[in-house]
N, C-alpha and C positions, 0 to 999 in steps of 0.2 A: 504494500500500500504506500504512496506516495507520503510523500514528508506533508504538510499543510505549510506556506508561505502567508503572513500579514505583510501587511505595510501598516508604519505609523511612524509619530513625531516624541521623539523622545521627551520627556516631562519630568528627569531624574534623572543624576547622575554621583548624588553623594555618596553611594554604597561603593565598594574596591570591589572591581572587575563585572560591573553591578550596575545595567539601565532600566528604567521605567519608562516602557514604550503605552502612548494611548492610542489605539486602535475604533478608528469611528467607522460604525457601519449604518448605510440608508436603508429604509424600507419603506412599503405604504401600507400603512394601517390597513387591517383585512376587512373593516365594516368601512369608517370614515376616509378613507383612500388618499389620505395625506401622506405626504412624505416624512416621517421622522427617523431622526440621527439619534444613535443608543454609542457611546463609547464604552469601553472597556480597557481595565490596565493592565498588562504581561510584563514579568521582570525577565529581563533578556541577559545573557551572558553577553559581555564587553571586553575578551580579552587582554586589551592594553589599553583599555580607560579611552579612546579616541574619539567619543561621540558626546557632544554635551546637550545642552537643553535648546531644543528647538529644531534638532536636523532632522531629516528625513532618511527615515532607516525602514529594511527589511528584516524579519525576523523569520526562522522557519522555527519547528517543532524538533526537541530533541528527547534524551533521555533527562529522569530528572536528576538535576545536577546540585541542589540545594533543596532544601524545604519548598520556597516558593520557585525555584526558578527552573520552568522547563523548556525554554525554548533560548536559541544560540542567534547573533546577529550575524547576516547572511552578507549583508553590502549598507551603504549608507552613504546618502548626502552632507555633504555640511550646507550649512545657514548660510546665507548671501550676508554679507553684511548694511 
């Protein structure tokens, strides 16, 4: 079975070798047919600290490597300044 891939925007980076990615997903409401955004946070492995608050990072699914943390960062943007 295939890995699971997110994208999101990092929102953490105080924890050692330790990001908090928030992950926003759309959908439309199944009676009122609106569109609503639900986010969700994933602690992502950051091998050498490289990602701060605000880039744009991918993250796949691993083994779990910590209490909270199961998933590894795959590639990432940095912030435009």
């Amino acid at each position: 079975m295939p890995k699971r891939t997110l994208q999101g925007v990092v929102v953490s980076n105080k924890q050692d070798k330790t990001i908090v990615v928030r992950v926003d997903r759309r959908f439309t409401h199944p009676i009122y047919k609106k569109t609503i955004r639900r986010s969700k946070n994933y602690h992502a492995h950051d091998e050498n600290n490289q990602f701060s608050i605000g880039d744009q990072v991918w993250i796949e699914e691993s083994k779990p490597i910590s209490k909270l943390k199961r998933w590894t960062v795959v590639q990432g943007e940095k912030k435009t300044a």
